[in-house]
LOBA-44899 format. One record per residue (C-alpha): x, y negated, z. Coordinates in Angstrom, 3 decimals. Each point is the difference from the previous one (the first is absolute). Layout:
# LOBA-44899
+----------+----------+----------+
|       xx |       yy |       zz |
+----------+----------+----------+
|        X |        Y |        Z |
...
+----------+----------+----------+
***
This chain:
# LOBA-44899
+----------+----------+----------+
|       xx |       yy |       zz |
+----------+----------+----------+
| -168.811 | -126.121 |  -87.957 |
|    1.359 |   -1.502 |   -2.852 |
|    2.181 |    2.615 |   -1.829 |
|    1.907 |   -1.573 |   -2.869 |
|    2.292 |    3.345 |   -1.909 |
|    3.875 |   -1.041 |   -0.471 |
|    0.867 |    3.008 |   -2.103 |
|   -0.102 |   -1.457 |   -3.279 |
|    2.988 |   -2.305 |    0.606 |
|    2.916 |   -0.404 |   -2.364 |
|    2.134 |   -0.233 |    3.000 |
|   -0.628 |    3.937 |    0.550 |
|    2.850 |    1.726 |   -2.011 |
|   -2.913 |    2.912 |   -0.730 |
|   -2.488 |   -2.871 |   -1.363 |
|    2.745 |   -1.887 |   -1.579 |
|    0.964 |    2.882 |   -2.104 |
|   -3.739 |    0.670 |   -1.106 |
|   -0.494 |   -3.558 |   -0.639 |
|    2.729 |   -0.286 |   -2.215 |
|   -0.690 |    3.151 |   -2.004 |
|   -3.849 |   -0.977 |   -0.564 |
|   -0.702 |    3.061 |    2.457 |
|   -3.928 |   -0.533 |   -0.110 |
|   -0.711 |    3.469 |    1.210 |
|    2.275 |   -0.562 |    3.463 |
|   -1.562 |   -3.362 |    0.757 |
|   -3.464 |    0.593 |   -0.573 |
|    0.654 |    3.477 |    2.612 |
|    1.649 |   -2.314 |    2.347 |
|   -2.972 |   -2.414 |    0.103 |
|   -2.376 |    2.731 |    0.093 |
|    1.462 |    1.311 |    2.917 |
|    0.517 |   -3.153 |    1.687 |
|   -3.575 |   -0.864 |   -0.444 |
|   -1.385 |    3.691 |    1.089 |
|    2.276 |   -0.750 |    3.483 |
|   -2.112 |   -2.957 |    0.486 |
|    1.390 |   -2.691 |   -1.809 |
|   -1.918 |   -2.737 |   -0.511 |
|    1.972 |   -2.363 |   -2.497 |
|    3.218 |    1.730 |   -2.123 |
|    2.594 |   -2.315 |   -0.508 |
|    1.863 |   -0.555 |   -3.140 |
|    3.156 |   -1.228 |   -0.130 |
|    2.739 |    0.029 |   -2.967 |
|    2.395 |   -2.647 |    1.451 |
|    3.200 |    1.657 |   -0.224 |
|   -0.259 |   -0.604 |   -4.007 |
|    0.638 |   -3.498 |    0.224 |
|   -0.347 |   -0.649 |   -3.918 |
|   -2.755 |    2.861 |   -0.899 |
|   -1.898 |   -0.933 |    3.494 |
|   -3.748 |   -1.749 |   -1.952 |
|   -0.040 |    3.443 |   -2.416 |
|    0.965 |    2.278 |    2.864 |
|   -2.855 |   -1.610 |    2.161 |
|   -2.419 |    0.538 |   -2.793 |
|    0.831 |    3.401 |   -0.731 |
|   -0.418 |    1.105 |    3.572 |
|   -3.190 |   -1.922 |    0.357 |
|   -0.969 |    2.059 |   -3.461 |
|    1.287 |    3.401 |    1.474 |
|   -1.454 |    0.186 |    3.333 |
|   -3.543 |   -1.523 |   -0.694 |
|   -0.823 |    2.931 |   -2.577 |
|    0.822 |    2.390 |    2.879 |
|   -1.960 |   -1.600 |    3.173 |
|   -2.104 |   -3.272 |    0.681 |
|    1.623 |   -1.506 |    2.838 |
|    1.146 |   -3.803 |    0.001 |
|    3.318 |   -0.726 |   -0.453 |
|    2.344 |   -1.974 |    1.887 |
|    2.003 |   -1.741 |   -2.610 |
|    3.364 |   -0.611 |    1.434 |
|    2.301 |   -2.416 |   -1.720 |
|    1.170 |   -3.851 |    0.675 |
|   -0.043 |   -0.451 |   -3.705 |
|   -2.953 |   -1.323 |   -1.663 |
|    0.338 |    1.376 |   -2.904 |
|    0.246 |    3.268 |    0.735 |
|   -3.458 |   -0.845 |    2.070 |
|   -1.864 |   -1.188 |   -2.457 |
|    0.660 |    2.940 |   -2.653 |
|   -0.629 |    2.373 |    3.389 |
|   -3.600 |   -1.758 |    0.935 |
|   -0.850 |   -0.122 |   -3.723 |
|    0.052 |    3.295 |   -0.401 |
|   -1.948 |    0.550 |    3.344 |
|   -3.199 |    1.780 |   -0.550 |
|    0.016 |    1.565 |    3.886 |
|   -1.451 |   -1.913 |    2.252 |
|    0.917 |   -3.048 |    1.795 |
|    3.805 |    0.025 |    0.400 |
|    2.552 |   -1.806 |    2.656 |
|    2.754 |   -2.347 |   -1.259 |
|    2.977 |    1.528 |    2.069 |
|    1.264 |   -2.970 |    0.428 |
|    0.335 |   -3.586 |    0.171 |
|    2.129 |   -1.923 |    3.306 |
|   -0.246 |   -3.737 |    0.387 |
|    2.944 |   -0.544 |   -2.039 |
|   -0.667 |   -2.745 |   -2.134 |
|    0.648 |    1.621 |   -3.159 |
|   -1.357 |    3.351 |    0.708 |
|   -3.194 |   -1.255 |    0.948 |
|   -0.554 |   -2.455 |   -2.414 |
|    0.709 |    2.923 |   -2.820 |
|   -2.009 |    2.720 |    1.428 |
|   -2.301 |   -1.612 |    1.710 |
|   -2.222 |   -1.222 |   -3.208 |
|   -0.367 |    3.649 |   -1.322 |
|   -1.688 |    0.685 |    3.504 |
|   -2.558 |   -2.474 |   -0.464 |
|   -0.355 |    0.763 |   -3.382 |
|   -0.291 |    3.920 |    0.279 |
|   -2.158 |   -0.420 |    3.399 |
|    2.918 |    2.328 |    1.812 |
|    0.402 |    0.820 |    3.306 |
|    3.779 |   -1.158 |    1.030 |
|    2.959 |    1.133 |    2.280 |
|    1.438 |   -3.351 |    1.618 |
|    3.456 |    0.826 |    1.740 |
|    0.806 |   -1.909 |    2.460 |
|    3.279 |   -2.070 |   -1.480 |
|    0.405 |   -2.953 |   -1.084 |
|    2.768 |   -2.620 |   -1.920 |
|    1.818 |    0.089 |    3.164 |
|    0.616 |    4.085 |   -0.022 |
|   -1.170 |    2.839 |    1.895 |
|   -1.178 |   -1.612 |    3.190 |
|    1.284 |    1.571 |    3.367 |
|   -2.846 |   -0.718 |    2.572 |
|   -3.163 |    0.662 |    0.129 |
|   -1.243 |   -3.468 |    0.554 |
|    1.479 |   -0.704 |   -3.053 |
|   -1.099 |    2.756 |   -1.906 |
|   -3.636 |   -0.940 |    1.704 |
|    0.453 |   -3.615 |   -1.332 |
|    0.753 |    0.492 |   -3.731 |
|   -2.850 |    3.160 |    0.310 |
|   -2.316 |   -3.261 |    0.662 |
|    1.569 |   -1.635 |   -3.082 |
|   -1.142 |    2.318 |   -2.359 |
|   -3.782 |    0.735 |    1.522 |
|   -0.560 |   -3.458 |   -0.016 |
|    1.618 |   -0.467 |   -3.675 |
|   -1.783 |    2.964 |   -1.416 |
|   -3.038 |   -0.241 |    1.290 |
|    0.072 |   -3.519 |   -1.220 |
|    0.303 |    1.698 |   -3.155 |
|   -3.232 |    1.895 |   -0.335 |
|    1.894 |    3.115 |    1.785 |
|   -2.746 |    1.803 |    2.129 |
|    1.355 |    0.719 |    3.593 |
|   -0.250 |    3.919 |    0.064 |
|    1.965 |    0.077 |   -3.376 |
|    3.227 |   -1.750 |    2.114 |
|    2.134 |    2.887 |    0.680 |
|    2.635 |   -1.293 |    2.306 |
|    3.586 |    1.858 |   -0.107 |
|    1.731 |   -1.366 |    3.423 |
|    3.706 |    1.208 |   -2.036 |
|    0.893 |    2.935 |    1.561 |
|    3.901 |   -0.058 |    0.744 |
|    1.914 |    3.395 |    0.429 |
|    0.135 |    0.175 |    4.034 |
|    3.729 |    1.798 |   -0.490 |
|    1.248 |   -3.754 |   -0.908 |
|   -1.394 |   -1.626 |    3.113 |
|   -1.917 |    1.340 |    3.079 |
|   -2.412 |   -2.619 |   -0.147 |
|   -1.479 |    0.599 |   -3.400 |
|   -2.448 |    2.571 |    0.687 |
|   -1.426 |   -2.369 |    2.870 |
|    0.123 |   -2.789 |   -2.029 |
|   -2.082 |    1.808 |   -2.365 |
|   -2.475 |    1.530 |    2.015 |
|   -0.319 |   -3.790 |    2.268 |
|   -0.509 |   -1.277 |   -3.814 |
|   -2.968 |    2.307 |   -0.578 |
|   -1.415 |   -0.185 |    3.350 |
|   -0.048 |   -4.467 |   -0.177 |
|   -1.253 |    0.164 |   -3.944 |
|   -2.977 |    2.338 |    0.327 |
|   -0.600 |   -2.295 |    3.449 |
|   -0.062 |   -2.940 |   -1.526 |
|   -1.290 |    1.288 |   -3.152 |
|   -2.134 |    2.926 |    0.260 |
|   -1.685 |    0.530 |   -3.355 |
|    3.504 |    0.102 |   -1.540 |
|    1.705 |    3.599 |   -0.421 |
|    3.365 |    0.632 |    0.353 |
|    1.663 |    1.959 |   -2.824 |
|    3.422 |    0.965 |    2.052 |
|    3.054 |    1.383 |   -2.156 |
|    0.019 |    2.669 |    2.654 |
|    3.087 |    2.347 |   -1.118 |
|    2.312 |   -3.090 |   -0.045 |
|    0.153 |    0.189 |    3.825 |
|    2.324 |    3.253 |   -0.424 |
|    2.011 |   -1.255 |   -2.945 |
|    3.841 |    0.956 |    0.600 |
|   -0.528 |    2.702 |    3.088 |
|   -0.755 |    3.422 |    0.393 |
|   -3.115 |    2.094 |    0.335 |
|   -1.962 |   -2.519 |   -1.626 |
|   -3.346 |    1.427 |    0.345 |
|   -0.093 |    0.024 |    3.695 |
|    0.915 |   -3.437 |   -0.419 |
|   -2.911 |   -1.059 |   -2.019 |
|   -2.336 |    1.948 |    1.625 |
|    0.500 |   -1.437 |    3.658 |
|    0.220 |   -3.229 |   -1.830 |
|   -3.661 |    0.556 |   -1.502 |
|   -1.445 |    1.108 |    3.476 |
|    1.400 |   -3.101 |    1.773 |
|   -0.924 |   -2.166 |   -3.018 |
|   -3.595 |    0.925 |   -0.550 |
|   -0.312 |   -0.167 |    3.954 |
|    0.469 |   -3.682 |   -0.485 |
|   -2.529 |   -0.948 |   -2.433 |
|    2.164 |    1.708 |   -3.572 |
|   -3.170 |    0.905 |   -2.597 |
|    1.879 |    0.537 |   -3.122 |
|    3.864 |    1.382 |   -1.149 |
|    2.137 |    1.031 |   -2.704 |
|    0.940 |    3.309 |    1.025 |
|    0.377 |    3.266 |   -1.405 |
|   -3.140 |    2.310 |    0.093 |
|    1.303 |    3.331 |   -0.561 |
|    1.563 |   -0.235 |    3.689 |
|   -2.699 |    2.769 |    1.733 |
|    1.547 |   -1.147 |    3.167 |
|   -0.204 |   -3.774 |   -0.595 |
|   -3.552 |    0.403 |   -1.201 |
|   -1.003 |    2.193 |    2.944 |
|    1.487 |   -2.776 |    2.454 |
|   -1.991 |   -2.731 |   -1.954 |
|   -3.612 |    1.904 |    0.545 |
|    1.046 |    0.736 |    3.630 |
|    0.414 |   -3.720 |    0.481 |
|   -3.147 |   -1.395 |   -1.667 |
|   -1.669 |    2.772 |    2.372 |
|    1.370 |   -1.412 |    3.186 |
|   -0.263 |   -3.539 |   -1.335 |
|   -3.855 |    0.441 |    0.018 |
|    0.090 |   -0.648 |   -3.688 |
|   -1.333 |    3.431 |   -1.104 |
|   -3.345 |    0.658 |    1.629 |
|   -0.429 |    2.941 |    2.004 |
|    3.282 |    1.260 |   -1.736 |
|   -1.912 |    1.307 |   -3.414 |
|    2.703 |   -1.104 |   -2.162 |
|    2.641 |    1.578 |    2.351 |
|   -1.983 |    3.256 |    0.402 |
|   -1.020 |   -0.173 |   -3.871 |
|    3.756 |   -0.307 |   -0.736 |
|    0.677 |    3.209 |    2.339 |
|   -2.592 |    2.247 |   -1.473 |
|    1.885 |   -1.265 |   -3.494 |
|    3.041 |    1.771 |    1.466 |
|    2.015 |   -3.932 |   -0.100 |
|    0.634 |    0.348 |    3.574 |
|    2.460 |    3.106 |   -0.440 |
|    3.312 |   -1.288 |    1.098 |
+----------+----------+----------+
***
């Protein structure tokens, strides 16, 4: 699985505030403890400064590679602020988080993944809006592997986000989403999925049990990467159960090495 670590996110009041105040020492802990739960990218996002967004990117790019060496997802629609971020990469290969197949979105972000040889998060949206079926969703997810692909983009570096919608505004979202993961990794099975997973609870209570029956149900239909948060014991517990009964940890090791780690107290 796919772990991508949404902690360092300006939209977090707690991350905000360190962001803003150059905090280095409470954003290189966060990523370090992200990454020790098992994260496998960190993303870095610095959105909510509109203006200061390209130095804000940089700086956290700075910050959090002197503390670990995991990739980064860089997550920002502004070019800008993506180039200074990938510039001052010097991680490993990092995910563009993200580009749709909005004209103008892709045509500006798309060139710095070729250029940078990125992985890339392709949401499922488009110049008509946030699409409400899956076949649609499915239809402009075949848009952008054929377009990017076209481009040089290696298959496995497609991360396909099927735009999770907060199941509290419609009953239909979370099926939506799941059908949308189940007919992409059909139709396309070398792409990954990279699922905004908390944004199924958005606006209701007791979020976490929200997102972590929505992971379970998700990953059962083909889900091998999210944005989620990895200091959840319980969610990450749930996740290594899955991949046991999924048959994609052999013999259980990773399960029963995460157990003798003392990961699967909850």
């Amino acid at each position: 699985m796919i772990i991508i670590g949404e902690k360092i996110n300006s939209s977090l009041k707690s991350t905000r505030t360190a962001i803003e105040n150059r905090d280095a020492q409470f954003i290189q802990e966060l990523a370090k403890k992200q990454y020790e739960a098992g994260a496998t990218y960190i993303d870095v996002n610095a959105g909510m400064f509109l203006k200061d967004e390209p130095e804000l990117l940089e700086w956290l790019v700075e910050t959090v590679q002197s503390a670990v060496d995991a990739p980064f997802s860089i997550d920002s629609p502004n070019p800008e602020a993506v180039k200074r971020a990938l510039m001052a990469n010097k991680n490993k290969k990092p995910i563009i988080n993200s580009i749709t197949d909005e004209k103008e979105r892709y045509n500006a972000i798309m060139p710095l993944v070729v250029q940078y040889q990125t992985g890339v998060v392709a949401l499922c949206m488009d110049d008509t809006g946030m699409p409400e079926t899956v076949e649609e969703r499915l239809e402009i997810a075949r848009r952008l592997v054929h377009k990017l692909t076209k481009e040089g983009v290696r298959i496995d570096d497609i991360y396909i986000d099927p735009m999770v919608r907060p199941v509290g505004t419609g009953s239909h979202y979370g099926v939506v989403a799941i059908e949308t993961i189940r007919a992409v990794k059909k139709e396309f099975p070398e792409v990954h999925i990279a699922c905004g997973l908390s944004n199924i609870s958005f606006g209701i209570p007791a979020r976490k049990l929200m997102n972590q029956a929505f992971l379970v149900a998700a990953m059962a239909a083909g889900m091998d990467g999210a944005i989620l948060d990895p200091l959840d014991k319980k969610l990450m517990a749930l996740l290594y159960a899955t991949e046991a009964l999924l048959g994609k940890d052999e013999f259980c090791m990773d399960y029963l090495m995460k157990f003798r780690e003392g990961l699967l107290d909850v």
